[in-house]
MMTF fields as JSON, N, C-alpha, C and O atoms, coordinates in Angstrom:
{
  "mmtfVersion": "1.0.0",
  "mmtfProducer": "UNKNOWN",
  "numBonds": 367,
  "numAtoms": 368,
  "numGroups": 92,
  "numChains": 1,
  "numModels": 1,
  "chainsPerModel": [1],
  "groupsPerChain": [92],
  "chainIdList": ["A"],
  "bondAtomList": [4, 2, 8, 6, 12, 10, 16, 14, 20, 18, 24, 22, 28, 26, 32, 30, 36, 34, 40, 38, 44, 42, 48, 46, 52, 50, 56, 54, 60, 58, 64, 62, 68, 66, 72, 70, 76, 74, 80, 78, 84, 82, 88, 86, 92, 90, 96, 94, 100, 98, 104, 102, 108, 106, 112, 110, 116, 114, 120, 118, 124, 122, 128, 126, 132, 130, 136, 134, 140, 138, 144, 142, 148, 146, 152, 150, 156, 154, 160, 158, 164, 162, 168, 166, 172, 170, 176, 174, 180, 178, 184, 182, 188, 186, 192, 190, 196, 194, 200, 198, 204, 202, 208, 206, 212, 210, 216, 214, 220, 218, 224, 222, 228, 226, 232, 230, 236, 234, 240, 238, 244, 242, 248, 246, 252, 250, 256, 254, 260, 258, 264, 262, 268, 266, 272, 270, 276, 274, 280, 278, 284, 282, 288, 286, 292, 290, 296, 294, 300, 298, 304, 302, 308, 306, 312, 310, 316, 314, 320, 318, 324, 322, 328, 326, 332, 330, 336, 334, 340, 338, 344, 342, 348, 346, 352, 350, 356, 354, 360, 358, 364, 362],
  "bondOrderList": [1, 1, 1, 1, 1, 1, 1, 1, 1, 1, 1, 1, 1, 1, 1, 1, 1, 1, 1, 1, 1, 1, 1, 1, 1, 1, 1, 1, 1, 1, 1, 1, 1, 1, 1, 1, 1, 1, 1, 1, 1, 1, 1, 1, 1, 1, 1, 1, 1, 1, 1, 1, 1, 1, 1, 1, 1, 1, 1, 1, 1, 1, 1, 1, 1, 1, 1, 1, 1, 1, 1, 1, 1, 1, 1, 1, 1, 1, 1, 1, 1, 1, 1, 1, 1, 1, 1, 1, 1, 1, 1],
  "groupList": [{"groupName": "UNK", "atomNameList": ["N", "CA", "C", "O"], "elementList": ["N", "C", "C", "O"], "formalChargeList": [0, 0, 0, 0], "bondAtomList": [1, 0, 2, 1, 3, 2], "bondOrderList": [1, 1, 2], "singleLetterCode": "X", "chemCompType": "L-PEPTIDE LINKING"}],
  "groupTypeList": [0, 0, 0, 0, 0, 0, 0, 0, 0, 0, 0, 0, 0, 0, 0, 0, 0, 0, 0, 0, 0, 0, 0, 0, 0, 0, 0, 0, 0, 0, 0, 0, 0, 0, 0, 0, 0, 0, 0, 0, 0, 0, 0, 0, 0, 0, 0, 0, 0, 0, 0, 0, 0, 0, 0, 0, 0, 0, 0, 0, 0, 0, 0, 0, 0, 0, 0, 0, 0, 0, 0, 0, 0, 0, 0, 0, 0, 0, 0, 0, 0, 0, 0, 0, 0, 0, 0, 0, 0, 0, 0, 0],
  "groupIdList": [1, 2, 3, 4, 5, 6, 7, 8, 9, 10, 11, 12, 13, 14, 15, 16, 17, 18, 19, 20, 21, 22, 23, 24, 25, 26, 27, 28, 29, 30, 31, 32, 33, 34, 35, 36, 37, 38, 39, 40, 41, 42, 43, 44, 45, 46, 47, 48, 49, 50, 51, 52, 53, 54, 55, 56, 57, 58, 59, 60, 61, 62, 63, 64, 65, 66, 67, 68, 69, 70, 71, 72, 73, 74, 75, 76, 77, 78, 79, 80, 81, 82, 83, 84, 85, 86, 87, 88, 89, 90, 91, 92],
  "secStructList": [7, 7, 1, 7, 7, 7, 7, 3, 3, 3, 7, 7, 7, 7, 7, 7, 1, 1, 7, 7, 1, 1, 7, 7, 7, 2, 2, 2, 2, 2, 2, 2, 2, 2, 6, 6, 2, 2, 2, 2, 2, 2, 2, 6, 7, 3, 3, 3, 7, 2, 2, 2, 2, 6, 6, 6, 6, 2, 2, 2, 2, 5, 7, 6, 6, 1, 1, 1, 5, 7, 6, 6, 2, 2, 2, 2, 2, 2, 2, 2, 2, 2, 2, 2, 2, 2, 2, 2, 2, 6, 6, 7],
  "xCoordList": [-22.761, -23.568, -24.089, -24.456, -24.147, -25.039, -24.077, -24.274, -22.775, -21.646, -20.934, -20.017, -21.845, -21.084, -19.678, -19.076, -18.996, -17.726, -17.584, -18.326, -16.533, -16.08, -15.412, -14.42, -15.963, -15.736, -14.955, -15.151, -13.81, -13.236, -12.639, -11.731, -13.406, -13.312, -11.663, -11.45, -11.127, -9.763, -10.48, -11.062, -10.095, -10.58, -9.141, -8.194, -9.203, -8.741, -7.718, -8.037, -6.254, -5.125, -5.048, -5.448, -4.476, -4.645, -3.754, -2.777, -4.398, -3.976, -2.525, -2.491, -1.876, -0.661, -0.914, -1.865, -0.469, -1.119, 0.057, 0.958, 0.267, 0.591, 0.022, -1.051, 0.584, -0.155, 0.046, 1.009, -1.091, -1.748, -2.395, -3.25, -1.791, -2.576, -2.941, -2.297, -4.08, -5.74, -5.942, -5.955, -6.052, -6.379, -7.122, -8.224, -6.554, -7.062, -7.073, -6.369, -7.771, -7.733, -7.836, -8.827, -7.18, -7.54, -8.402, -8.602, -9.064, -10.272, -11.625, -12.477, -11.599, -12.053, -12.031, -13.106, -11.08, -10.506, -11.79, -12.566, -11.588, -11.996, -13.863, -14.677, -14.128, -15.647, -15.857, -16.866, -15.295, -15.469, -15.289, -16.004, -14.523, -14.58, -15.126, -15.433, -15.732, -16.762, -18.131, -18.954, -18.485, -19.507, -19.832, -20.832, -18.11, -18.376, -18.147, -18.407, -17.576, -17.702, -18.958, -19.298, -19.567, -21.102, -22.028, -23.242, -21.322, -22.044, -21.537, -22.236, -20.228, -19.806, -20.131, -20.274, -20.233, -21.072, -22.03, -22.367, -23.006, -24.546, -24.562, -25.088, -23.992, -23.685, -22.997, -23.154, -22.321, -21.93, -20.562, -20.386, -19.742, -18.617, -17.01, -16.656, -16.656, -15.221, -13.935, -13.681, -13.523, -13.095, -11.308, -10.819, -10.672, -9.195, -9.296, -9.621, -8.878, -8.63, -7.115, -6.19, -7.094, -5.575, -5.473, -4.52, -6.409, -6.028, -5.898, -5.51, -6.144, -5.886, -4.03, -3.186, -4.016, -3.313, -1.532, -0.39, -2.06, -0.735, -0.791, 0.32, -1.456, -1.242, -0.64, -0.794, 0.11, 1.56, 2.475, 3.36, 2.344, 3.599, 4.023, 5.149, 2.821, 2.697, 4.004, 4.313, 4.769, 6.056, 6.988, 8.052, 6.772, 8.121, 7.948, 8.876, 6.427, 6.021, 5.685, 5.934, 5.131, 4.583, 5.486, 6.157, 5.463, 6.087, 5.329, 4.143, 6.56, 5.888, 5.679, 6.181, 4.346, 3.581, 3.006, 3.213, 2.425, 1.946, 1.258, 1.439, 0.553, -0.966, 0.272, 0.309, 1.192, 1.404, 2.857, 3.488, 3.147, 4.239, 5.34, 5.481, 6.109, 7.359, 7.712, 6.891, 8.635, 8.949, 8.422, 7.644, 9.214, 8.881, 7.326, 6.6, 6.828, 5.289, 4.723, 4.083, 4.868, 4.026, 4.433, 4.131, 5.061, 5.522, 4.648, 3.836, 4.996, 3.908, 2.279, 1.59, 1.853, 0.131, -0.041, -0.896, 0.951, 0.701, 0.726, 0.324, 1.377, 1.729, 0.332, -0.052, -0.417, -1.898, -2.479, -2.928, -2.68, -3.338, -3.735, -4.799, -2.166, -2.284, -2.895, -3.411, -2.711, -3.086, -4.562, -5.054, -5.359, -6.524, -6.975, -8.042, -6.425, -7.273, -6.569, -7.312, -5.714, -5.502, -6.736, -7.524, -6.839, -7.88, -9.378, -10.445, -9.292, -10.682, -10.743, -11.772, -9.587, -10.08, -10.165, -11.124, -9.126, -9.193, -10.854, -11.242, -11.484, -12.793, -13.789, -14.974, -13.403, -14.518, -14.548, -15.302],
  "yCoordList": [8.983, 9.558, 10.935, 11.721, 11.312, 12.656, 13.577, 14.772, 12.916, 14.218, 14.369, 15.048, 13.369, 13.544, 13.472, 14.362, 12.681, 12.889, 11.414, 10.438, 11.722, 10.43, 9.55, 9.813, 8.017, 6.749, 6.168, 6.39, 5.204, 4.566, 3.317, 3.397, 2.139, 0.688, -0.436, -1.22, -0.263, -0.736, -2.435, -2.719, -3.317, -5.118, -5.573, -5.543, -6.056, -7.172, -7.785, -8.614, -7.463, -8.321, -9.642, -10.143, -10.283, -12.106, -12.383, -11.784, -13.553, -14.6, -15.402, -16.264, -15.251, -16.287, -17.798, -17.884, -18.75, -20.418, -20.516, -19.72, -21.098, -21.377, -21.094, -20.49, -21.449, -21.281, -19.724, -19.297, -19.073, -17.81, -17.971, -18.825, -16.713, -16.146, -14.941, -14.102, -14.907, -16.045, -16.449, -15.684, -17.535, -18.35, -17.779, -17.368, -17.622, -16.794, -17.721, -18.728, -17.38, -18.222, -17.579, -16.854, -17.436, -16.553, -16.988, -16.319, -18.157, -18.829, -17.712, -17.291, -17.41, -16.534, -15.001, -14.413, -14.484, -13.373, -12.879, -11.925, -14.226, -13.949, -13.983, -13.548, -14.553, -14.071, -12.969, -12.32, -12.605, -11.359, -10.092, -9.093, -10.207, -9.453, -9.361, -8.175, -10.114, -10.771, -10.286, -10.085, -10.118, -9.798, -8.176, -7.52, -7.914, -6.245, -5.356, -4.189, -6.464, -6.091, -5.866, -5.306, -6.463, -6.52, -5.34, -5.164, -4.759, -4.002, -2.909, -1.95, -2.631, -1.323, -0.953, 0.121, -2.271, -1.659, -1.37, -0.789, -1.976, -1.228, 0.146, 0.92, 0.262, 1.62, 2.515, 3.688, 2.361, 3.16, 3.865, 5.075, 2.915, 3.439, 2.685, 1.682, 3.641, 3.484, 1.845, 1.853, 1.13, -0.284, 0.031, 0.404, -0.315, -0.382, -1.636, -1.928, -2.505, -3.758, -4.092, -4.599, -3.775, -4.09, -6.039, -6.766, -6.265, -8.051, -8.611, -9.779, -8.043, -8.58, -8.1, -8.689, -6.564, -5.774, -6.51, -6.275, -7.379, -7.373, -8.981, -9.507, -9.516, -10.778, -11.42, -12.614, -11.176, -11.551, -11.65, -12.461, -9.799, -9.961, -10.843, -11.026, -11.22, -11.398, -12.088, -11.835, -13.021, -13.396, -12.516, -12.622, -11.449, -10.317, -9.26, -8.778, -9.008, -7.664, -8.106, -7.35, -9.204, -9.751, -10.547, -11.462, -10.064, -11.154, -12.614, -12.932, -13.35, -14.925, -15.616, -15.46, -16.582, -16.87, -15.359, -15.564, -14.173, -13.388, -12.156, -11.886, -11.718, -11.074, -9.64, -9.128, -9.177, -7.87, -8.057, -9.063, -6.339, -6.559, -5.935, -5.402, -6.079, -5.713, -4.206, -3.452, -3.887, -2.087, -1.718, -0.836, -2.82, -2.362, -2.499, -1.591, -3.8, -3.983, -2.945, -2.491, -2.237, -1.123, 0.185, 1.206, 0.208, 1.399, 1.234, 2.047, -0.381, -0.577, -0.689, -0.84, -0.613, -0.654, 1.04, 1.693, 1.466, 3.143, 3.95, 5.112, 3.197, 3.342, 3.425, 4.42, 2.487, 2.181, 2.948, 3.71, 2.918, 3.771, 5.29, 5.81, 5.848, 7.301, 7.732, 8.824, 6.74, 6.751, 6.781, 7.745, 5.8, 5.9, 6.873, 7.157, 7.65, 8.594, 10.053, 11.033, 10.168, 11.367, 10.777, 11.622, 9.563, 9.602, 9.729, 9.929, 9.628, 10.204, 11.598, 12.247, 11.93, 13.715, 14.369, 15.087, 14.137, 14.596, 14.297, 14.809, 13.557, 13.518, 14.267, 14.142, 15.188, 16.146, 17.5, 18.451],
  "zCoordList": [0.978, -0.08, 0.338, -0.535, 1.835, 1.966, 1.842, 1.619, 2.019, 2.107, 0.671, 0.208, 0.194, -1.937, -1.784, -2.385, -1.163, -0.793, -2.022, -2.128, -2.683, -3.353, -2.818, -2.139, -3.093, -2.006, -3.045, -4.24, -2.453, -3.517, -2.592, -1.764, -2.968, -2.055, -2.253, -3.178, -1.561, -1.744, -1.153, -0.106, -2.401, -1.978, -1.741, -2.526, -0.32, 0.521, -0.196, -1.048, 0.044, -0.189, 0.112, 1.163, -0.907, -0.504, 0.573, 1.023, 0.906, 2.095, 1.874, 0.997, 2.302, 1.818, 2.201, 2.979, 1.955, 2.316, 3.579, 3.315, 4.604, 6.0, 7.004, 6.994, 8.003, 9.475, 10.091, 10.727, 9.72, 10.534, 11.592, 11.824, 12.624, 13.64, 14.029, 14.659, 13.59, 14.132, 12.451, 11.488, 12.479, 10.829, 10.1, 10.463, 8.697, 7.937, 6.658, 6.586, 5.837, 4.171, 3.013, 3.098, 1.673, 1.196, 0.323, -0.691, 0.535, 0.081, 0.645, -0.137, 1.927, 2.749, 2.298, 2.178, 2.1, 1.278, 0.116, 0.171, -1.168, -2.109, -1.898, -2.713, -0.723, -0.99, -0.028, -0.305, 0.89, 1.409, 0.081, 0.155, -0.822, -1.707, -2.231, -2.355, -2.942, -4.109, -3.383, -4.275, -2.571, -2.024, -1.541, -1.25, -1.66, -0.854, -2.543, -2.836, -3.383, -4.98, -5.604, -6.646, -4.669, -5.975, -4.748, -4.86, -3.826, -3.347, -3.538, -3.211, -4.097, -4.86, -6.077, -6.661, -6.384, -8.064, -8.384, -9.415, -6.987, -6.651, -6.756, -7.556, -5.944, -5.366, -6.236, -5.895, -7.2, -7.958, -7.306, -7.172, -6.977, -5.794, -6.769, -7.388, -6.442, -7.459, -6.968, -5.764, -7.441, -6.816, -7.275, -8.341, -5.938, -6.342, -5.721, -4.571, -6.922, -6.916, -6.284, -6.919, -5.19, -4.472, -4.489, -4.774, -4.201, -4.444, -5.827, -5.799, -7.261, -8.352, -8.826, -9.5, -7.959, -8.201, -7.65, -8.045, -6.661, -5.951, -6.189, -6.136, -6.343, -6.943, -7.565, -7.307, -8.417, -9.498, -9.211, -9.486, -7.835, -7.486, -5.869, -5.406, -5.349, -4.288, -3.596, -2.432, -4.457, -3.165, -3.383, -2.774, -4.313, -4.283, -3.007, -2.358, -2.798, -1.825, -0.747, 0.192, -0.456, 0.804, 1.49, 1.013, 2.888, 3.964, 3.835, 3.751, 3.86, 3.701, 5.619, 6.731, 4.766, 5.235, 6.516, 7.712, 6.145, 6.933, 5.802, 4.615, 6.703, 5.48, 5.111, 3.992, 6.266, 5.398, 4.594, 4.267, 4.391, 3.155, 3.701, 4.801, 2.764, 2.996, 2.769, 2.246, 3.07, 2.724, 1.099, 0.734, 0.233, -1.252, -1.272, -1.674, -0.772, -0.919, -0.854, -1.802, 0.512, 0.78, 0.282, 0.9, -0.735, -1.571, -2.634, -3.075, -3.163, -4.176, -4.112, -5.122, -3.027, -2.619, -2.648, -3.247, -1.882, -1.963, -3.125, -3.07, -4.705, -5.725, -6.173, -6.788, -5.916, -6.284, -6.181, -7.037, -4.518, -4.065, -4.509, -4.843, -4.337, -4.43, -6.262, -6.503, -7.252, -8.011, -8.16, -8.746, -7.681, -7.34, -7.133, -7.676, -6.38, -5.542, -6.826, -6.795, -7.515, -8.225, -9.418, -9.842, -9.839, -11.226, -10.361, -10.94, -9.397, -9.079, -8.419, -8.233, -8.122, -8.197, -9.472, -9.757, -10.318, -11.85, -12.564, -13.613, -11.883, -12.798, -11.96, -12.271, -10.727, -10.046, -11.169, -10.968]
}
């Protein structure tokens, strides 16, 4: 906030269900979000919903049973992303 720099909170990609290491849940996931959600909206801080976002597609982009993605995945999060970040410079 002192540097007025525009913040924009990317929420936590889901958990896939199998055996992770170090164990993870995306039961776990969704309240770590839910909680860092209601502190961005305090705050008045811009939300890229990367976990609602990739959710549909999740067994097309994500490595199974493991939190990251695949080549296309991570074309498509960066798809997001970089989007994100052009609709919030366009509104400086």
């Amino acid at each position: 906030k002192k540097t007025k720099a525009k913040l924009i909170w990317c929420a936590t990609t889901p958990v896939p269900d199998g055996k992770l290491n170090p164990p993870r849940t995306d039961r776990d996931v969704q309240a770590y979000n839910a909680v860092a959600r209601k502190i961005m909206v305090e705050n008045k801080i811009t939300i890229n919903d990367l976990y609602a976002y990739t959710r549909p597609k999740l067994a097309e982009v994500q490595r199974p049973a493991n939190v990251h993605f695949t080549e296309e995945g991570s074309r498509f999060l960066a798809k997001k992303v970089a989007k994100s970040i052009e609709e919030a410079l366009a509104k400086r």
